[in-house]
N, C-alpha and C positions, 0 to 999 in steps of 0.2 A: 472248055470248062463248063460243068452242067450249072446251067442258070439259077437254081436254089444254093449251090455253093459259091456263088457269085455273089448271092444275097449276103448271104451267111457270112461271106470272108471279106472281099476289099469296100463291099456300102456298108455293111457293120462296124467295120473296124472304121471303117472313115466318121461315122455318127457316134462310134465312140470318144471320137477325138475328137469333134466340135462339144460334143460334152464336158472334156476334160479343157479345153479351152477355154469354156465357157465360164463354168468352175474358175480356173484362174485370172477369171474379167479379163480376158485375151476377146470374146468376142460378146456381144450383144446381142439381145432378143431378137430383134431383125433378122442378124445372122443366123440363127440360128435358124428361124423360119425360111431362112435362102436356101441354106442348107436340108431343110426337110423336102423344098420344092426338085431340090437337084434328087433326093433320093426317090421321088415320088416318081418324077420321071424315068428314075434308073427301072425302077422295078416295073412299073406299068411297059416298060419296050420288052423288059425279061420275059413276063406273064406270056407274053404270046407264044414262045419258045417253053412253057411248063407245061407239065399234066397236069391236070387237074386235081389230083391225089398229093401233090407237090404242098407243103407248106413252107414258111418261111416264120412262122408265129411263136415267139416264144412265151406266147399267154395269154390270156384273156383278160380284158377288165369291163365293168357295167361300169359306165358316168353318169351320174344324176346332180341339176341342180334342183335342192331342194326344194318341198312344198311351201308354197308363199313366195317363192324369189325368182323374179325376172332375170338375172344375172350371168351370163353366162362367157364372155367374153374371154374370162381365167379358163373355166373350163374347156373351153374351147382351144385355146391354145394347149392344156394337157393331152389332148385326142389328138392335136396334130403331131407333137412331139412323139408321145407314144406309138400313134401308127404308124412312122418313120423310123423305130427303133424296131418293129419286127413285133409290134404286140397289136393283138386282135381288139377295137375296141369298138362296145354297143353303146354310143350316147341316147337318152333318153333323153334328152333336153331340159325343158325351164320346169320349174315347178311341179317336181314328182313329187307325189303323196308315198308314203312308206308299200303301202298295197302294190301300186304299180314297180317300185322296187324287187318287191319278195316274187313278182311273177317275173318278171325280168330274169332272176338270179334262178330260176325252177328251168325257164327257157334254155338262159343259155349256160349256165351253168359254171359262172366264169372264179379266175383264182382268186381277184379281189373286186371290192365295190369301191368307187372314186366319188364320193361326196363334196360338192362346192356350194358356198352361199358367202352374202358379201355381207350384209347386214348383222348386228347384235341379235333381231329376230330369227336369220336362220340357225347363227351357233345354239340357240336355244334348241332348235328343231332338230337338228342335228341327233342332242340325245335325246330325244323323241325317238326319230325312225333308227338310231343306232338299236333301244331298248326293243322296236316294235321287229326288227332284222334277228335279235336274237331271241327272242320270243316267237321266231316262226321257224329255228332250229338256224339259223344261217350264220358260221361261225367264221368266211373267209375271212382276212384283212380287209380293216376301213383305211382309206387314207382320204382324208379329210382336208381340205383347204378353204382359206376365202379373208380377206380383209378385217373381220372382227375375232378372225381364232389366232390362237396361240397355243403354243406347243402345252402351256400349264392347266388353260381351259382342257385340253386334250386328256391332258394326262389326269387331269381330276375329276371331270365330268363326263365326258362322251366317252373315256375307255370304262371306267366300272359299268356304263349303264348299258355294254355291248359286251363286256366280258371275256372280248378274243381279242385280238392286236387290232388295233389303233393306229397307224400311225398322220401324224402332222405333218402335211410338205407347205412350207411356205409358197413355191414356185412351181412351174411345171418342171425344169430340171432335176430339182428336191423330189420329186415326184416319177421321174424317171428311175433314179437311183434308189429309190426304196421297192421301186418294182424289177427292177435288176435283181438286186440283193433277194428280193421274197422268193425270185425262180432262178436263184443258185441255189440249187442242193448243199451246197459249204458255208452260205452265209444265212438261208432263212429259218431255220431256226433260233437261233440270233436273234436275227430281226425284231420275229413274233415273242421271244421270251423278252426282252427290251420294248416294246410296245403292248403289251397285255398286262393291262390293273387285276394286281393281287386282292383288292374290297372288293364291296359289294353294291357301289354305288352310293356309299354314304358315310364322306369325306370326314375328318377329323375337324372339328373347328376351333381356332384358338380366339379368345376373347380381348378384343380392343377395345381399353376405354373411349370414347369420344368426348370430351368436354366441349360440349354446342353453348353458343351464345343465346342469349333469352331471344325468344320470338319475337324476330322484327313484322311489320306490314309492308317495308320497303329500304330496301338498301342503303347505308349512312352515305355511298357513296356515288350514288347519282342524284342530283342535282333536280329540285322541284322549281325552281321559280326560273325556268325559262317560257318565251313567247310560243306562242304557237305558230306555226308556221301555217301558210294557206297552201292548197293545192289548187291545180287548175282546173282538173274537174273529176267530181265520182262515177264518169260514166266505167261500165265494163268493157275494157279493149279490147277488141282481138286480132291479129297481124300476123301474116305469113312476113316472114322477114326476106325480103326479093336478094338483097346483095351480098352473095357466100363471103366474097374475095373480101367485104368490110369487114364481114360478121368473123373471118376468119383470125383479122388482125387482135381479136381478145382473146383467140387460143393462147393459154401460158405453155409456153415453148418447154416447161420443164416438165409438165405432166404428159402433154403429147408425146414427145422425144425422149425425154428421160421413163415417165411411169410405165407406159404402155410398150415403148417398141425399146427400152434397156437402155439407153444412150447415158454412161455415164463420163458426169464429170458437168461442166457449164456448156451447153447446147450453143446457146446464142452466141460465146464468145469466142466459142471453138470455128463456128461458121464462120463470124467475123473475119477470124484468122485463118480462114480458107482451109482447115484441118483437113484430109482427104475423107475418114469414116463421116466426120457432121455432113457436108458437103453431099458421101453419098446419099447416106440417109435425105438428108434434105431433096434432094432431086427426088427420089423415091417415093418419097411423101407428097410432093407434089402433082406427080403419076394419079397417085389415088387422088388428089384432090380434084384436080381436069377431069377425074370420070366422075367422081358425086358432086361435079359442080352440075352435071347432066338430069340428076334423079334426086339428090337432095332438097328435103323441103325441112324449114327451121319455124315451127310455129308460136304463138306467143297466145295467151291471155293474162291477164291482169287488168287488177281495179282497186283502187283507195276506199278503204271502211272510215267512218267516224270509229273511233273509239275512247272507251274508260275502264278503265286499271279499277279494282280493287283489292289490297291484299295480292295474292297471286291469279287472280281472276282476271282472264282480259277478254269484253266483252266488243263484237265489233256490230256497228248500226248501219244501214240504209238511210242516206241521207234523212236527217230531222227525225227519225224514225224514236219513238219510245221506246219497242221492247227489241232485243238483240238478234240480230241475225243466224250468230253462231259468238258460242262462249267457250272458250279452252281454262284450263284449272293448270298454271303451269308448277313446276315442283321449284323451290326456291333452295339455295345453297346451305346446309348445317351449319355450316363454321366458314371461314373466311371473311371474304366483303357480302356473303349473304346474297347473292344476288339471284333474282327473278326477271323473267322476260317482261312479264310486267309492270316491272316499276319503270320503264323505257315510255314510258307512257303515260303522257302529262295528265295532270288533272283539269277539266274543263274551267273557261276560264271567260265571263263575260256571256254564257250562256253557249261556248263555241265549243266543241270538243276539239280533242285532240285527232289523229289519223292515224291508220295503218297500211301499210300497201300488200297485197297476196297476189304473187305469177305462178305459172305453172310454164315452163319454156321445152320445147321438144325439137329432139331432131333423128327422133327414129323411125319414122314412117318408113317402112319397107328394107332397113337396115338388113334386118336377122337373114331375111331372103338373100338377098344377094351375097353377104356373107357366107350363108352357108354352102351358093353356088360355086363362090369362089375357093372356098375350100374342096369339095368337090372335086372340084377339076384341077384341086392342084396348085395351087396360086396363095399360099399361104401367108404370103408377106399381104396381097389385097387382102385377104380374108379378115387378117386380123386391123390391117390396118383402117378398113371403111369400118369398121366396132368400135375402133380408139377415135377416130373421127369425130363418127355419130356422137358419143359420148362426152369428148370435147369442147364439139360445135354446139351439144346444148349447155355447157357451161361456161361458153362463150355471148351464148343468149343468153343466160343467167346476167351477165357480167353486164353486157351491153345495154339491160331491157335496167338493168339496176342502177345504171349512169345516166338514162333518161328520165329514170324514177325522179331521182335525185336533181334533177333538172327541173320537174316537176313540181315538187316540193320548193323551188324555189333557192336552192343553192348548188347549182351547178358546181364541174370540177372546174381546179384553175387549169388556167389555157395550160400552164406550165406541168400539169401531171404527165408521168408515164404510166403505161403500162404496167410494166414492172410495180411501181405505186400502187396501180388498184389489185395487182394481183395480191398484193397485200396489206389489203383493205386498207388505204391509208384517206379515207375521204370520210364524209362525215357520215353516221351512221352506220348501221351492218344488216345484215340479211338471215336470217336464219330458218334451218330445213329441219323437218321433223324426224326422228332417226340419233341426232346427233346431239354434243353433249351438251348444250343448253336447253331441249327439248326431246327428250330419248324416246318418249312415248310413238311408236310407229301409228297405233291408232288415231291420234291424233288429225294423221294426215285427212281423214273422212273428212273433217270437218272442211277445208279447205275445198273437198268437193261438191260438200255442199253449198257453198254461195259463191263460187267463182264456175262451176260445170268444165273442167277442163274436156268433157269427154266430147265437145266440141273439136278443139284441136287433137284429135285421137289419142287421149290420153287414157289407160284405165287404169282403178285400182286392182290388185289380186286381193283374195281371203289375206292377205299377210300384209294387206294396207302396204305394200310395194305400187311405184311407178312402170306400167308396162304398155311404149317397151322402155327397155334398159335406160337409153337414151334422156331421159327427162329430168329436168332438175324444176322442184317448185321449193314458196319460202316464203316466209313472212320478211319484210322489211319493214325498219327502225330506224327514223331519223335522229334520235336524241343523239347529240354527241357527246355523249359519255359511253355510248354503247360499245361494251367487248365480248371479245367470245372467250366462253368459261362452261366449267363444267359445271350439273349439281350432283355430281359425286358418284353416279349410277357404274359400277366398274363393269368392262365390257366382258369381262373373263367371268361375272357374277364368282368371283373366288374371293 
């Protein structure tokens, strides 16, 4: 049997049917990447046995994560998916500006362009270079992905302002199947008439009253006359965190196993019960762990500001210092409990201010590299899984550097808490990251580098005030205990 219809027929059909499994939550992300490792091997033994005239491709796609966004993890797994399914794909990596897009797409000339970003700032960007792709004559299919979009963003923003099909894949699977269907001759036109906006970019609006509560300066419902708490000291810290195998025990088993590598259902309890998939998975996961316990480094800085609230102004000082360090203007809630980041922040009290705490916690130094080696060569299950790690493990410094904060401050947890408890914030105070809906403003993030210098522990900002690399979680922490997490209303779909 000639080695291209080898390809063509029984590893086709078999990658069909991990697809169609999959689809029926018969198999998990993992699996699935076992499954592209086993096809990768098939065809790389074929190759030797081809001419070189020999294709197996049923298409081309360009991958870009967008301009501003470190992010690439999701897309990464669409390229490994995709080139296991018989399509040609040119990743361009992190943070492509529209230009390098349009030369890309002249180059290689492919059926569609694959668009990923994680943040509310890239879906913005998004129809940006959708408007800047159609404006330079380039009418392929977009399929678009990333944790701030939605199929409604999709369909009312980024397809008028590109004009040709659009389509929204939640997943890389999602994403499979709408590149199937585009290069079936029987189903893509279809496709593109069901994903191409009939406007021109500028949506219908319908008018909601909002009846808002008069102008507060601070929230009815945080609490002014409590004590000020001491800290132990406002030096600037900075700490490589030496012990993976600790650092490891604040991974939340749900976002590692369940987010990243598909595992559904209850992780931890499945284990418990010796389930055989939790089980593998778990051994599996530990593989990767025993090798990035080799090359993994988790770094830390943080430091305690004096600070004072006014209105929604929260100013932070250098010890005893008069004029501010760095000041944020945060946006307070219309309606509701009204609430603002800085009413969490007591009013000085006997000449003492109150405090704030800022970390920046990392564990991507040298991730993407080796990730991308292991992709490479094949090893899809490492590939993705040292990304979910990295990712993890600095959310696990997040967690860990947040519980000694809080030790700090002078009210430890009790002996009695779990895990499971802080994963869901159940201690006193909360932590908040810029980005997200009690502080949406991404710019904001500058500030934080201005007086703490993360670019010590190799942190930098992008033009899109993104953390790079991927890896890093920073945040203001807030000892008030009334503190919760809330939105001030900013909708991520801007619809």
């Amino acid at each position: 049997m000639p080695p291209l219809d080898i390809i063509n027929g029984p590893l086709m059909t078999g990658m069909a049917e991990v697809g169609r499994l999959f689809n029926a939550n018969e198999l998990i992300v993992a699996e699935v990447l076992q499954s592209a490792e086993a096809m990768k091997a098939a065809v790389s033994h074929l190759e030797q046995f081809m001419e070189k005239a020999d294709t197996a491709k049923r298409g081309k796609v360009v991958l870009a994560t967008v301009k501003g966004d470190v992010h690439d993890i999701g897309k990464n797994l669409v390229e490994i998916i995709l080139k296991n399914n018989g399509f040609d794909v040119v990743n361009l990596g992190i943070k492509v500006p529209p230009e390098e897009l349009i030369r890309a797409f002249q180059a290689h000339k492919p059926d569609a362009i694959g668009l990923s970003g994680l943040l509310v700032k890239s879906a913005q960007q998004m129809i940006i270079t959708a408007s800047d792709l159609k404006d330079a004559g380039i009418n392929v299919p977009l399929l678009v992905g990333g944790a701030a979009l939605s199929a409604r963003f999709t369909e009312q923003k980024i397809a008028p302002s590109y004009q040709s099909a659009v389509c929204y894949a939640k997943d890389a699977m999602t994403g499979l199947r709408l590149m199937n269907e585009l290069m079936d001759p029987a189903t893509r036109a279809r496709v593109i008439s069901e994903h191409t906006s009939s406007g021109n970019g500028v949506s219908l609006a319908t008018t909601v009253k909002i009846v808002e509560k008069p102008a507060v300066k601070r929230s009815p419902k945080v609490r002014r006359d409590l004590s000020i708490p001491e800290v132990a000291t406002l030096e600037r810290k900075v700490r490589l965190v030496p012990d993976l195998r600790d650092l490891w025990n604040y991974i939340n088993p749900f976002m590692l196993y369940g987010r990243h590598m598909g595992y559904r259902g209850d992780f931890e309890k499945h284990l418990a019960a010796r389930e055989a998939k939790a089980v593998e998975l778990y051994n599996e996961m530990e593989e990767v762990k025993n090798e990035a316990a080799g090359f993994m480094k988790v770094r830390a800085v943080w430091q305690f500001f004096e600070a004072e609230a006014e209105g929604e102004t929260l100013r932070l000082f250098a010890p005893d210092a008069g004029e501010p360090v760095q000041t944020w203007k945060f946006k307070r809630q219309k309606t509701g409990d009204q609430l603002c980041l800085s009413d969490y922040v007591l009013d000085p009290k006997d000449g003492k201010r109150d405090h704030v705490a800022v970390f920046v916690v990392t564990a991507g130094e040298g991730i993407r590299d080796r990730a991308e080696k292991a992709k490479h060569e094949g090893y899809y299950f490492k590939s993705h899984g040292l990304q979910a790690l990295a990712i993890e493990s600095a959310e696990a410094c997040a967690e860990w550097l947040h519980r000694r904060i809080r030790e700090d401050w002078g009210f430890p947890d009790p002996a009695e808490m779990t895990m499971a408890q802080r994963f869901t914030s159940r201690y006193r105070g909360k932590r908040y990251s810029f980005g997200y809906p009690a502080c949406p403003d991404l710019e904001d993030q500058a500030g934080i580098w201005k007086i703490l210098r993360p670019e010590e522990i190799g942190v930098q900002l992008t033009e899109g005030f993104m953390m790079d690399p991927e890896a890093s979680v920073s945040a203001l922490a807030f000892h008030h205990p009334d503190c919760t997490y809330f939105s001030v209303g900013e909708s991520p779909d801007g619809v």
